[in-house]
C-alpha positions as CSV (number, residue, x, y, z in Angstrom):
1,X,140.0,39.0,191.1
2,X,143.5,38.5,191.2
3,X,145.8,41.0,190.1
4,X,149.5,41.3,189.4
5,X,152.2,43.9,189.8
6,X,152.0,43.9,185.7
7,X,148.3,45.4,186.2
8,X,149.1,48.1,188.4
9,X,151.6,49.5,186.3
10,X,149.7,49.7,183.1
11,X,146.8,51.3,185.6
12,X,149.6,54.0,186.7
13,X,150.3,54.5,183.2
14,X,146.9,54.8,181.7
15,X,146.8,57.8,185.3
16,X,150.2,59.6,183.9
17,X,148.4,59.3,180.5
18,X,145.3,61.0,181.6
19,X,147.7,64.0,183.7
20,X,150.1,64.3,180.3
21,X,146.8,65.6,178.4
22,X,146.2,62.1,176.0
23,X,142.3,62.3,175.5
24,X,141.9,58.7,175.8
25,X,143.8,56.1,177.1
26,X,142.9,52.3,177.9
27,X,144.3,49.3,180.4
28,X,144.7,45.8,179.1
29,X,144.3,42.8,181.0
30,X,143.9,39.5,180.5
31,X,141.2,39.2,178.1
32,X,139.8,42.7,179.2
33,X,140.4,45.6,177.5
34,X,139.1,48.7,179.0
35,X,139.3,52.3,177.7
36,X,139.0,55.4,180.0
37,X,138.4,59.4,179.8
38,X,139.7,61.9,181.0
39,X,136.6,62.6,183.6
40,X,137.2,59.1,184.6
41,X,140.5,60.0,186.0
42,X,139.1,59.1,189.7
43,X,137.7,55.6,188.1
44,X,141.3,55.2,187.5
45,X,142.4,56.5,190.9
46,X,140.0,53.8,192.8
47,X,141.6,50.9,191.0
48,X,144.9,51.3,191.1
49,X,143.7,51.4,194.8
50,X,142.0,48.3,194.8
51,X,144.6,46.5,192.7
52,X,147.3,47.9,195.6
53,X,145.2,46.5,198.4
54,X,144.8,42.9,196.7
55,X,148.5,43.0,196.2
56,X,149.2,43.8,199.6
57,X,146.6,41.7,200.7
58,X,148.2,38.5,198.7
59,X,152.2,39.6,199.9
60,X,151.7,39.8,203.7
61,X,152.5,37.0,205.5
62,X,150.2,34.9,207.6
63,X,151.3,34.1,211.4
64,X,150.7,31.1,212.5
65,X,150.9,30.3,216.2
66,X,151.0,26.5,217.3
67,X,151.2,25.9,221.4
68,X,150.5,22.7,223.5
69,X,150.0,22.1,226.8
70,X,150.3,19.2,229.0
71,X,149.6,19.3,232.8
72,X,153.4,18.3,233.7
73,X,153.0,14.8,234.3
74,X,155.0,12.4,232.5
């Protein structure tokens, strides 16, 4: 799944939610709404992981290297 910088801040603030003492809080994305609990709090943690490492994943450049050879004769 594909996820956006938009994502990972409402995950981060459904987390400072969860710290602040709000019994329930929910993430909304797309189509998906998704509530959480406060012993879900490490739920939370393991996505915004996951949303960090797709991000990362999709912003890091690919390195491409092109070489030829030729045996000098022309």
């Amino acid at each position: 799944m594909l996820y956006t910088q938009e994502y990972l801040e409402a995950v981060e603030k459904a987390i400072c939610d969860l710290q602040s003492g709000k019994r329930v809080t929910s993430v909304s994305y797309g189509d998906t709404h998704v509530q959480y609990a406060p012993v879900n709090l490490e739920d939370l943690l393991r996505l915004r992981s996951q949303i960090k490492a797709c991000l990362a994943e999709s912003t890091s450049r690919k390195r491409q290297v092109i070489f030829s050879t030729s045996k000098g004769v022309q």
